[in-house]
MARZA-97238 format. One record per residue (C-alpha): residue number from 0; residue in one letter; x, y, z. Coordinates in nm, 3 decimals. Layout:
! residues N
+-----+---+---------+---------+---------+
:   k : r :       x :       y :       z :
+-----+---+---------+---------+---------+
: NUM : a :       X :       Y :       Z :
...
+-----+---+---------+---------+---------+
! end
This chain:
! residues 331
+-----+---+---------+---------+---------+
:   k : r :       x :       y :       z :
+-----+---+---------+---------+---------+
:   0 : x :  12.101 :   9.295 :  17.316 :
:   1 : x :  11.714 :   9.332 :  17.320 :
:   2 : x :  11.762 :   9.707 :  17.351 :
:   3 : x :  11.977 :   9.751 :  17.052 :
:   4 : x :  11.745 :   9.470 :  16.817 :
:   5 : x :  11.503 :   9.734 :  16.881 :
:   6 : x :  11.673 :  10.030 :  16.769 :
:   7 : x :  11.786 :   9.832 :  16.461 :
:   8 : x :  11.427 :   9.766 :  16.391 :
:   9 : x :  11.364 :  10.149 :  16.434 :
:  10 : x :  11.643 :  10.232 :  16.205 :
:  11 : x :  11.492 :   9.998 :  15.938 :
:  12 : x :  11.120 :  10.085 :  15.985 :
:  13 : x :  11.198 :  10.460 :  15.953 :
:  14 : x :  11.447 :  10.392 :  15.681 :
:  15 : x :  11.130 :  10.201 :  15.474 :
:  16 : x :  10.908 :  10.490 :  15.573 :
:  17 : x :  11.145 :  10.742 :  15.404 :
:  18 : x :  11.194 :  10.579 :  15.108 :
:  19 : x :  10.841 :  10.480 :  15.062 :
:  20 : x :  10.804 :  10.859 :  15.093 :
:  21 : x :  11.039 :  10.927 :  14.781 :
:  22 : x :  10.884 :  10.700 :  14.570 :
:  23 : x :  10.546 :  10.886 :  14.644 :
:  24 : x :  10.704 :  11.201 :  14.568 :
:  25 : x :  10.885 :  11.084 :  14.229 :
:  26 : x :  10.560 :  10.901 :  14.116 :
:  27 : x :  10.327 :  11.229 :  14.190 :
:  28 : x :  10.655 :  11.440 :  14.009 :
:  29 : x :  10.626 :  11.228 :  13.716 :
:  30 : x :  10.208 :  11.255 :  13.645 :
:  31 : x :  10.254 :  11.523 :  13.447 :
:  32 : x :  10.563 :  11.428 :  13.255 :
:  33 : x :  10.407 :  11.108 :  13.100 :
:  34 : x :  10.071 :  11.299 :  13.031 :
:  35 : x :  10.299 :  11.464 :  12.729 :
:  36 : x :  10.444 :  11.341 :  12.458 :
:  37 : x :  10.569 :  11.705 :  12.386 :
:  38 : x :  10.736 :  11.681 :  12.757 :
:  39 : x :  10.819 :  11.328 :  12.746 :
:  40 : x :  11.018 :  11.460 :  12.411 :
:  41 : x :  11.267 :  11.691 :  12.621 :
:  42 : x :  11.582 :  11.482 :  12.694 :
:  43 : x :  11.636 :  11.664 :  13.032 :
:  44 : x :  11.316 :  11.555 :  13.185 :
:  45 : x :  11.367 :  11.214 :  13.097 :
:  46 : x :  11.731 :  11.221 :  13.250 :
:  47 : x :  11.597 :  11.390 :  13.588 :
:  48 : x :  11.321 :  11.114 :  13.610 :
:  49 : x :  11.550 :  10.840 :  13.499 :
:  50 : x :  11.795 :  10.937 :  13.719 :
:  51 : x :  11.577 :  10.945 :  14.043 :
:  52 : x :  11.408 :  10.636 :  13.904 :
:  53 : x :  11.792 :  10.458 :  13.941 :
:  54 : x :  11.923 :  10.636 :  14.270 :
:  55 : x :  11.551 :  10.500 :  14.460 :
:  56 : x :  11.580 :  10.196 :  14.279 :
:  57 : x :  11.993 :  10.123 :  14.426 :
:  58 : x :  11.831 :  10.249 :  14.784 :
:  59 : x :  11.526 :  10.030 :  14.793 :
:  60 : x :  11.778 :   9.726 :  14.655 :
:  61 : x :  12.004 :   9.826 :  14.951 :
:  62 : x :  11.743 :   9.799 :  15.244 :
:  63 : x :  11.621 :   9.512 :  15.103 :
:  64 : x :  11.809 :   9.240 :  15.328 :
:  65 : x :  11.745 :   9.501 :  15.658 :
:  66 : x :  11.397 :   9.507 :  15.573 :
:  67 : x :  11.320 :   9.115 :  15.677 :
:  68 : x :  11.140 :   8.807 :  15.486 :
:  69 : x :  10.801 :   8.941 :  15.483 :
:  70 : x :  10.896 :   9.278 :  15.268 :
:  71 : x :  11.160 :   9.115 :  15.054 :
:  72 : x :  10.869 :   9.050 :  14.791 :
:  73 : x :  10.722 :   9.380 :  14.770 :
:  74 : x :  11.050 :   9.537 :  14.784 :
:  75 : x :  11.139 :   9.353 :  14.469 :
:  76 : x :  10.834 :   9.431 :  14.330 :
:  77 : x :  10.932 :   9.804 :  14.366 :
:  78 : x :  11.262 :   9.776 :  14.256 :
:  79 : x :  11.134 :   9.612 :  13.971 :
:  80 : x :  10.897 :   9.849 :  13.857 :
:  81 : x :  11.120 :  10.131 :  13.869 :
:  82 : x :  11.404 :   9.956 :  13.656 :
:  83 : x :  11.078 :   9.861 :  13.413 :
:  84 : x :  10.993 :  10.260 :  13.425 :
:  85 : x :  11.382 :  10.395 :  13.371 :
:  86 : x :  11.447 :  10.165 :  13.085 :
:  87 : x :  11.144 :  10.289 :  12.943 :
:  88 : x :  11.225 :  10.659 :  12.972 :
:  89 : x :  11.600 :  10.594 :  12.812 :
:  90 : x :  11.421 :  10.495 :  12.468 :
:  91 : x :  11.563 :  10.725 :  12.235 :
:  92 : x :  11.175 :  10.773 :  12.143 :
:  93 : x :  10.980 :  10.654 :  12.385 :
:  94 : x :  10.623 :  10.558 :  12.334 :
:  95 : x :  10.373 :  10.728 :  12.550 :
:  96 : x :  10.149 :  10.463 :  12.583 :
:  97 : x :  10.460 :  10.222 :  12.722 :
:  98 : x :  10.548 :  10.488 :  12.985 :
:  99 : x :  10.218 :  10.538 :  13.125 :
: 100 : x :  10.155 :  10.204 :  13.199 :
: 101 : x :  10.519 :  10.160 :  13.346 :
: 102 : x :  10.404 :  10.440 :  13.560 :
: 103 : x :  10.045 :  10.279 :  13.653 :
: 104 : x :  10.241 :   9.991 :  13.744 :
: 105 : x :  10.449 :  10.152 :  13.953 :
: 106 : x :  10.173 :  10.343 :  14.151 :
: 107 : x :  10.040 :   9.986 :  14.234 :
: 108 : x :  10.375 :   9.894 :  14.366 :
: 109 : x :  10.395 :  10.177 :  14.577 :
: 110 : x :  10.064 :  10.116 :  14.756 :
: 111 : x :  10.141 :   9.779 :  14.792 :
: 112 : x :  10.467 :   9.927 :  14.947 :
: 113 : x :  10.221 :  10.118 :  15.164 :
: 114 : x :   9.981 :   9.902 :  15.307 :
: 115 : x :  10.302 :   9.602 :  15.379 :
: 116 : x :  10.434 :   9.910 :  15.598 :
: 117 : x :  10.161 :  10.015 :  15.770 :
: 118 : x :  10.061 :   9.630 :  15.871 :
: 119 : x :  10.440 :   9.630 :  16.007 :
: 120 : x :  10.424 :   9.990 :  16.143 :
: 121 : x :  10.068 :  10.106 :  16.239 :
: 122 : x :  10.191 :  10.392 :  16.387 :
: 123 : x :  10.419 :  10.630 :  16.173 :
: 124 : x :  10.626 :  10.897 :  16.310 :
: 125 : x :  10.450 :  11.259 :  16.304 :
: 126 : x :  10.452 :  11.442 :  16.072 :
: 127 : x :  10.455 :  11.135 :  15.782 :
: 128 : x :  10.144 :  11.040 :  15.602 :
: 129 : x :  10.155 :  10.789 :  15.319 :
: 130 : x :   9.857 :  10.935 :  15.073 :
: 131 : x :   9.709 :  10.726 :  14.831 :
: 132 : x :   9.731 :  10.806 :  14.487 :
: 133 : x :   9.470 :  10.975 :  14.283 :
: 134 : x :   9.597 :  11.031 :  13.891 :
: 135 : x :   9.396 :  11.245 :  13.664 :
: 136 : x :   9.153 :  10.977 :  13.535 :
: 137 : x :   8.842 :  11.142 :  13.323 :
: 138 : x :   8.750 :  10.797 :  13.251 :
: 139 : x :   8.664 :  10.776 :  13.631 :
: 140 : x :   8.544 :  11.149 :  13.647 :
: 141 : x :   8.273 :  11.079 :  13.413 :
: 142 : x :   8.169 :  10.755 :  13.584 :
: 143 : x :   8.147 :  10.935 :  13.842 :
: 144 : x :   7.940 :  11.177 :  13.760 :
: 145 : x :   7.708 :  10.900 :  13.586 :
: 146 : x :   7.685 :  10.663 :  13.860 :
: 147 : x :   7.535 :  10.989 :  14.083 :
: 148 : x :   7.271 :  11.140 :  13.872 :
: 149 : x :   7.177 :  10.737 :  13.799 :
: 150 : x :   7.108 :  10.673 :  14.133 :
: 151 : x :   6.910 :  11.025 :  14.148 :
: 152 : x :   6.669 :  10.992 :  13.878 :
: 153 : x :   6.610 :  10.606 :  13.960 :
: 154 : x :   6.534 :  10.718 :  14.323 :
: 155 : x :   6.339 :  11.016 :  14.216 :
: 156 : x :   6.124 :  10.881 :  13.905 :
: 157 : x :   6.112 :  10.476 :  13.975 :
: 158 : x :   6.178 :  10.325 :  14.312 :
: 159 : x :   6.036 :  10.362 :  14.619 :
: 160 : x :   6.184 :  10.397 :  14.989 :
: 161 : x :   6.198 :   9.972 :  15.014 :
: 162 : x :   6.264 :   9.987 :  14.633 :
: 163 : x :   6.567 :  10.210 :  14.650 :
: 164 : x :   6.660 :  10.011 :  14.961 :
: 165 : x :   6.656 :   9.659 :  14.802 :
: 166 : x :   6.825 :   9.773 :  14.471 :
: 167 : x :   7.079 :   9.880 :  14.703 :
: 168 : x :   7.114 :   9.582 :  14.921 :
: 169 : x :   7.161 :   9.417 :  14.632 :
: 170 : x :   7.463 :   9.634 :  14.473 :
: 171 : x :   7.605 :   9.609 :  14.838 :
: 172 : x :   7.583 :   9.243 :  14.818 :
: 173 : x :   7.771 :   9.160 :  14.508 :
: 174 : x :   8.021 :   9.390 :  14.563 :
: 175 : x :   8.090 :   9.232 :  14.894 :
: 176 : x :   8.098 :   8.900 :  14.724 :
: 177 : x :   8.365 :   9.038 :  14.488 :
: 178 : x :   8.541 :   9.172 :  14.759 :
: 179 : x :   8.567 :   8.823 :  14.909 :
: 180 : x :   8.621 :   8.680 :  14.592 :
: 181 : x :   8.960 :   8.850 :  14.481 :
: 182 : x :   9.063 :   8.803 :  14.857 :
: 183 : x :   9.069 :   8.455 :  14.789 :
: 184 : x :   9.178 :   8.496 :  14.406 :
: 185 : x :   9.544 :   8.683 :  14.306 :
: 186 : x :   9.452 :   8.604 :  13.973 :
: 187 : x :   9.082 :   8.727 :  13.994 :
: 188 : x :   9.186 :   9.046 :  14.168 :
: 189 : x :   9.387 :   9.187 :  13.933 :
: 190 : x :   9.162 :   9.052 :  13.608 :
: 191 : x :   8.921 :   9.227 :  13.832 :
: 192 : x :   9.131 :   9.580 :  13.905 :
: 193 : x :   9.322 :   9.564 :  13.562 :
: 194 : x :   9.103 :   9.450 :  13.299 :
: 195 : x :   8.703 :   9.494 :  13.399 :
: 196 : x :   8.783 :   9.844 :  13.588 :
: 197 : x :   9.148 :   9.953 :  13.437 :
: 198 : x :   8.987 :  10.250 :  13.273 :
: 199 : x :   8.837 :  10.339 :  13.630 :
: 200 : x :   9.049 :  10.209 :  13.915 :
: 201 : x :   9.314 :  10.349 :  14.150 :
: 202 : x :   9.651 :  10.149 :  14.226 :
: 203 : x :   9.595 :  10.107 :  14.581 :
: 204 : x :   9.206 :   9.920 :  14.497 :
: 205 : x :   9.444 :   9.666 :  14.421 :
: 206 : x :   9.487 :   9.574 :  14.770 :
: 207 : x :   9.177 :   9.770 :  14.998 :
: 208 : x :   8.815 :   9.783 :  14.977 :
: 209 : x :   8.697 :   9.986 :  14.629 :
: 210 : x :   8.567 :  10.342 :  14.618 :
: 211 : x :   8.207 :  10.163 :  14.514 :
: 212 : x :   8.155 :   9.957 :  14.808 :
: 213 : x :   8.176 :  10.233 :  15.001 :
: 214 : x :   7.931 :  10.414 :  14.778 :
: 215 : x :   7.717 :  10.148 :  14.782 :
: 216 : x :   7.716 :  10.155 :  15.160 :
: 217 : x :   7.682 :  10.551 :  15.158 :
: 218 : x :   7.356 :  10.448 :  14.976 :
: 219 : x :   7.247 :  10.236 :  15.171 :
: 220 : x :   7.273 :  10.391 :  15.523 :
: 221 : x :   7.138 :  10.729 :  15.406 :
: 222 : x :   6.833 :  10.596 :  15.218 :
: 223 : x :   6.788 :  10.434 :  15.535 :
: 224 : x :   6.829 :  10.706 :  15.776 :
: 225 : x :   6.747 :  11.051 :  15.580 :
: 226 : x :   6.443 :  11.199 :  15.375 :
: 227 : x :   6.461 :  11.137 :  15.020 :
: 228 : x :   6.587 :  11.454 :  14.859 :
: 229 : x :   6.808 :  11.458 :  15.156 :
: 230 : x :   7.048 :  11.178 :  15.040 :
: 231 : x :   6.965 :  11.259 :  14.669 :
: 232 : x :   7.142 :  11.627 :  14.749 :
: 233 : x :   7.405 :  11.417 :  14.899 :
: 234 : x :   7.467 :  11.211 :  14.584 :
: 235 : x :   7.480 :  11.523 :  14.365 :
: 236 : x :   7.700 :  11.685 :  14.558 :
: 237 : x :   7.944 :  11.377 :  14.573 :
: 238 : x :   7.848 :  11.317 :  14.213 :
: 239 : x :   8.006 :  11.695 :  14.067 :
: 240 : x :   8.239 :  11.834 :  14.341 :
: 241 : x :   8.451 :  11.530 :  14.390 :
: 242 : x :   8.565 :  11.522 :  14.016 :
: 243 : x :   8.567 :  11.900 :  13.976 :
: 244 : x :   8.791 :  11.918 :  14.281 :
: 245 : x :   9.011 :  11.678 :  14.119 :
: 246 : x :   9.060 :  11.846 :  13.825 :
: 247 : x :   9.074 :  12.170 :  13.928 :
: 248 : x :   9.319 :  12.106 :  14.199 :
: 249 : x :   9.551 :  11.848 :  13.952 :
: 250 : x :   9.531 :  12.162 :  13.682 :
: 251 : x :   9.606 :  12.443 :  13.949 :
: 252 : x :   9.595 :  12.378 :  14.284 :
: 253 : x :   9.949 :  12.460 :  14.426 :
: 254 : x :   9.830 :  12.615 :  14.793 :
: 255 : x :   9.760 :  12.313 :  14.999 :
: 256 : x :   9.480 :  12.357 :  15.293 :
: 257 : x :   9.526 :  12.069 :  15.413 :
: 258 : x :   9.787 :  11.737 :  15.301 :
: 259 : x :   9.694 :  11.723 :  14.925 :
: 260 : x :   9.378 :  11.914 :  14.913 :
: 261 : x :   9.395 :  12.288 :  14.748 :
: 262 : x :   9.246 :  12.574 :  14.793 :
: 263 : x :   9.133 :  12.604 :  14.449 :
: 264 : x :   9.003 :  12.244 :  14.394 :
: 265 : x :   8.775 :  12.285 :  14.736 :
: 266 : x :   8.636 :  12.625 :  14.562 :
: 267 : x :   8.584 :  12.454 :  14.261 :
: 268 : x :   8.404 :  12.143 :  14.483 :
: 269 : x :   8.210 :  12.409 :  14.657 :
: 270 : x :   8.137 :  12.583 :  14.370 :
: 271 : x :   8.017 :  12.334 :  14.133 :
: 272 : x :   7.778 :  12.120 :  14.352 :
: 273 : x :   7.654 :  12.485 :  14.492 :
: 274 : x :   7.517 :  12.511 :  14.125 :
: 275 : x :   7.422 :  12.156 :  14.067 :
: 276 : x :   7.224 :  12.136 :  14.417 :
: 277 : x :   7.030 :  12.498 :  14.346 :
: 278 : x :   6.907 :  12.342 :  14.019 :
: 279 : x :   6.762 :  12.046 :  14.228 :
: 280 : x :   6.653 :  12.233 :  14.472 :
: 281 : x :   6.483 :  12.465 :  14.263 :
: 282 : x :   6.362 :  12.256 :  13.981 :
: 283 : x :   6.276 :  11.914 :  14.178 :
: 284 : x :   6.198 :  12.040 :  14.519 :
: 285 : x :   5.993 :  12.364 :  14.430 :
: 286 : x :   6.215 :  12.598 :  14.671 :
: 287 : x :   6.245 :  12.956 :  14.589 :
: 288 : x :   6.532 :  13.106 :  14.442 :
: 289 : x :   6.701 :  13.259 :  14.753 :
: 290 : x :   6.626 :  12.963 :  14.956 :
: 291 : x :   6.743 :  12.726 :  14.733 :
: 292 : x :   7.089 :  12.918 :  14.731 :
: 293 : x :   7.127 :  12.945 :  15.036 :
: 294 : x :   7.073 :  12.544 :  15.093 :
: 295 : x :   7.289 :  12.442 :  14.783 :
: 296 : x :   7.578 :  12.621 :  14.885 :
: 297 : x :   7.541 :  12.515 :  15.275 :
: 298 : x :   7.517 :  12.171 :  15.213 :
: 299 : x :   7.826 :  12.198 :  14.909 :
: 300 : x :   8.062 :  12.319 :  15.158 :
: 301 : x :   7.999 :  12.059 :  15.407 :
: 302 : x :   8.066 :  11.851 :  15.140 :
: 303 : x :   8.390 :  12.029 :  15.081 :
: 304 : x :   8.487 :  11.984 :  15.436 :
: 305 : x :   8.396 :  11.604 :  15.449 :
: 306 : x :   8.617 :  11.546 :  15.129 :
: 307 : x :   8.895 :  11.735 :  15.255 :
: 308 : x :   8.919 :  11.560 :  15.593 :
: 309 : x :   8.864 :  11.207 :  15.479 :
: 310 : x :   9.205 :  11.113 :  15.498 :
: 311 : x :   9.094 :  10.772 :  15.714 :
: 312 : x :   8.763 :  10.724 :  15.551 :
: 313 : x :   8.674 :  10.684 :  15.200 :
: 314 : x :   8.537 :  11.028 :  15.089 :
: 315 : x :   8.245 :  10.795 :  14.888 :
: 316 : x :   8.107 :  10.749 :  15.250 :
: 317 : x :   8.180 :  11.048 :  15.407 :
: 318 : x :   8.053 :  11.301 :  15.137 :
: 319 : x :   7.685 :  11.167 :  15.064 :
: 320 : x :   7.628 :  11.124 :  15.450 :
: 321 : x :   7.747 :  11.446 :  15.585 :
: 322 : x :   7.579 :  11.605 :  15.334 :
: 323 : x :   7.277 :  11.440 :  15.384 :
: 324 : x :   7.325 :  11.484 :  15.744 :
: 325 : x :   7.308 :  11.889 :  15.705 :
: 326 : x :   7.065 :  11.874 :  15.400 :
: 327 : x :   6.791 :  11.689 :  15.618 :
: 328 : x :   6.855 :  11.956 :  15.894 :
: 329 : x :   6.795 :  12.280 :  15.611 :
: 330 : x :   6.503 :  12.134 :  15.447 :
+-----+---+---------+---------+---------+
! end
């Protein structure tokens, strides 16, 4: 009896894992659809999307009772959001602004899909990763960008060693107070995630710890540990290849290297901080021309590298470090 309550609990988890897979799938399929109004126009893509949207929906409904108490929630939630995002796609003239936030809701559901199954299931079978999803967001590209040549200048023209370390003490503080605070708070969390940062956040923020606190902490350790233009390189790097990769690979990128990183959005990474780190290097450090090269594009493709293997660490922590890491080794 204890033998086959087990295998029914394997047949359940790995049924939740595969559907949890589909939705991923139909929610990366249908980025692109709902970034046109000219494709959202085209009555066949809506009925291929509509119809998946039903057929996952009827599944998801179906494991629902095999998939115990604790998931019956989030499994509605799913379910929910996917009716929400059909019937919004069989409007004879849909409104583009309705669909895309039927389809922002139901990237949240998915990750909340996500992190319910890996607190049940730690351990997934190989060959299945759940990847968190990363829209095309320029809203967040630009931050992005802002928030590292900030940090630069203020660290370069204003603040000391201790200065630069307080300031970011400080950021690290109150974001780990917010952190605790929309722990405690539904409500506050998703004023928090869907009003304050909507234009910037990701759908699984909702429910782990933000891209910025592990900037902030990136910050923090490196001005700590590494030589000044060391960590600033490793902010500029972050700062341009992250978003360039993004868009490059979102626009183009079909030949994987590794999961969903392409080969074209790590050449565009590599490429793009290469020529943001030789004007540092050249302009703010004094290095020579060659030299300067030669540094910028060592330190862009370890960059590259930490981004493209940060599948279990934020790539906000990983990036400035490592690059920081090689940078205070080459200067």
């Amino acid at each position: 009896m204890k033998g086959s309550t087990k295998r029914w609990e394997k047949n359940v988890a790995e049924e939740i894992i595969d559907l949890t897979s589909s939705l991923y799938r139909l929610v990366q399929a249908s980025e692109e659809m709902q970034r046109s109004l000219r494709k959202l126009s085209v009555t066949d893509v809506r009925d291929e999307f509509q119809a998946r949207a039903q057929q996952l929906s009827q599944r998801f409904s179906d494991a629902r009772e095999r998939a115990g108490e604790r998931m019956e929630q989030t499994i509605d939630e799913v379910v929910q959001s996917l009716k929400e995002f059909r019937d919004e796609l069989n409007d004879r003239h849909p409104r583009l602004e309705r669909v895309r936030s039927r389809w922002k809701q139901l990237g949240v559901s998915y990750e909340a899909l996500v992190a319910q199954v890996k607190e049940k299931r730690p351990s997934l079978p190989e060959g299945v990763h759940f990847e968190h999803l990363k829209p095309r967001n320029l809203y967040r590209n630009v931050f992005h960008v802002c928030m590292g040549l900030t940090g630069v200048t203020c660290y370069e023209l204003w603040l000391d060693r201790t200065g630069a370390i307080i300031a970011c003490s400080t950021f690290l503080g109150l974001f780990i107070l917010l952190e605790v605070a929309r722990r405690m708070s539904t409500r506050f969390n998703e004023h928090l995630v869907d009003t304050l940062l909507g234009k910037i956040s990701r759908p699984h923020e909702s429910h782990q710890v933000p891209a910025a606190t592990w900037y902030a902490v990136a910050i923090l350790l490196g001005v700590i540990l590494f030589p000044q233009h060391a960590i600033e390189l490793g902010l500029l790097v972050l700062a341009i290849g992250d978003p360039v990769a993004s868009l490059v690979g979102k626009t183009w990128g079909k030949r994987k290297i590794f999961r969903e990183k392409s080969v074209v959005g790590t050449l565009g990474f590599i490429g793009s901080a290469s020529l943001l780190s030789f004007a540092f290097l050249a302009v703010v450090v004094g290095m020579g021309a060659l030299e300067a090269l030669g540094v910028a594009v060592a330190v862009s493709t370890v960059g590259a590298l930490a981004e493209i293997y940060s599948h279990k660490l934020d790539d906000n922590f990983t990036v400035p470090l490592a690059v920081a890491a090689a940078a205070t080794l080459l200067l």
